[in-house]
C-alpha positions in Angstrom: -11.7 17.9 1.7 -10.3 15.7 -1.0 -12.6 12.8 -1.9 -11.3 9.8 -3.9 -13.7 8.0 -6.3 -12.9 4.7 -7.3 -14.4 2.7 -9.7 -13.6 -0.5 -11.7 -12.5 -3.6 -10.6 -15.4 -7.0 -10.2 -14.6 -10.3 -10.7 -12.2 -12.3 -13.0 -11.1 -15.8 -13.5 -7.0 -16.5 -12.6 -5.1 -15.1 -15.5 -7.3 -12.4 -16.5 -7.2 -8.9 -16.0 -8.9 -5.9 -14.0 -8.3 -2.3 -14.3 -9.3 0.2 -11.6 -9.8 3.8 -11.6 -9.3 6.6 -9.2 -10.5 10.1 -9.6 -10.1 13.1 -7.3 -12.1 16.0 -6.7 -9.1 18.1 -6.5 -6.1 18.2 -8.2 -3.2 16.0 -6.3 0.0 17.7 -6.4 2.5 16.2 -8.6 4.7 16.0 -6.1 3.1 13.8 -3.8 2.8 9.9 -4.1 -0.5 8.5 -4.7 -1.2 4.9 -4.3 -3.0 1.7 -3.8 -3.4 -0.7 -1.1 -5.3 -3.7 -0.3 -7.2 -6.0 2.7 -7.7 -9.9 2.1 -10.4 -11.0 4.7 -8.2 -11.6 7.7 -5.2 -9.6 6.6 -4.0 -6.8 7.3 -4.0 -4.1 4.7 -1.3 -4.2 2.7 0.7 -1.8 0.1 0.3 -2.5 -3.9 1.8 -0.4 -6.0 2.4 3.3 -5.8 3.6 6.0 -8.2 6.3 8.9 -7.1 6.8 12.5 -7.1 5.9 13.8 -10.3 5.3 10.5 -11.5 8.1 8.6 -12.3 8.6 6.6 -10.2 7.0 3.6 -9.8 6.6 0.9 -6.6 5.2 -2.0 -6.1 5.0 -4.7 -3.9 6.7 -8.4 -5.0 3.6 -10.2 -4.8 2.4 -7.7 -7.7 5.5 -6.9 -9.8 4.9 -7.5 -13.2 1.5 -8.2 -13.5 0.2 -4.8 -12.2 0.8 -1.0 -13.5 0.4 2.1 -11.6 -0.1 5.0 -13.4 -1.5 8.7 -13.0 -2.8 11.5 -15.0 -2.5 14.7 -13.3 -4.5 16.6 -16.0 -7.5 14.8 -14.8 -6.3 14.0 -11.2 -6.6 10.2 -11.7 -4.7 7.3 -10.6 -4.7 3.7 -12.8 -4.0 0.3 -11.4 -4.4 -2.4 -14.6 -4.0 -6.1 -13.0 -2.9 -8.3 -15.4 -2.3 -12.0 -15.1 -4.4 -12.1 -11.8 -4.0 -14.8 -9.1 -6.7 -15.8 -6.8 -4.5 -14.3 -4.2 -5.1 -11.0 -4.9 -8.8 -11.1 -4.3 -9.4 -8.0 -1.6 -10.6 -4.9 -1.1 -8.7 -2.1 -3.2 -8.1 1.1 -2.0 -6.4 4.1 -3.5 -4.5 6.8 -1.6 -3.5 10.6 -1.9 -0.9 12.3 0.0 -0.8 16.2 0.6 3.1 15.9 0.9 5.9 15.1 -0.1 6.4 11.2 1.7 8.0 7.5 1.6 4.9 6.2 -0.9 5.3 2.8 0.5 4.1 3.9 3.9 0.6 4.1 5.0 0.1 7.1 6.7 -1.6 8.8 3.2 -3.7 11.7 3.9 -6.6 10.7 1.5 -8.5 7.4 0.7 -11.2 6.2 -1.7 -14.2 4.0 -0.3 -12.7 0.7 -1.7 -13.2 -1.7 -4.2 -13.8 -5.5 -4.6 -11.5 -7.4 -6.5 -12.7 -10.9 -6.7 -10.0 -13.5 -9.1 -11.4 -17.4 -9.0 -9.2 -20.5 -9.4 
């Protein structure tokens, strides 16, 4: 079983910047999307930013683009998210996600998750 370790993240004022981490205990195959996602109290969760087969390719959601980066090292089976010019809006729960296969990286249905992390960004 794949386990996903995140780390990172807290709290930061509107404007600042966050960075989280997400390590596996097994390498990810490279071409399989990994990604993150996130819940708002009340909300459904909802897709962030996700990075492609091998990659390179990079999504992300339009509430996001251009203030985050997703990135991924597969020599040390880790996936980046840095948040930059935060909004109070994107205070949730952050969670990143592994597939075993080749699939739409927008989509939910990942195979792998990490335990979550808070994101907190005050007004």
């Amino acid at each position: 079983q794949v386990q996903l370790v995140q780390s990172g993240g807290g709290l930061a004022q509107a404007g600042g910047s966050l960075r989280l981490s997400c390590a596996a205990s097994q390498p990810i195959s490279t071409n399989s999307p990994m990604a993150w996602f996130r819940q708002a109290p009340g909300k459904e969760r909802e897709f962030v930013a996700a990075i492609g087969n091998w990659g390179r390719s990079e999504y992300y959601s339009d509430s996001v683009k251009g203030r985050f980066t997703v990135s991924r090292d597969n020599a040390k089976n880790t996936l980046t998210l840095q948040m930059n010019s935060l909004k109070p809006e994107d205070t949730a729960v952050y969670y990143c996600a592994a597939s075993r296969t080749n699939k739409p990286p927008t989509a939910p249905d990942y195979d792998y998750w990490g335990q979550g992390t808070q994101v907190t960004v005050s007004s």
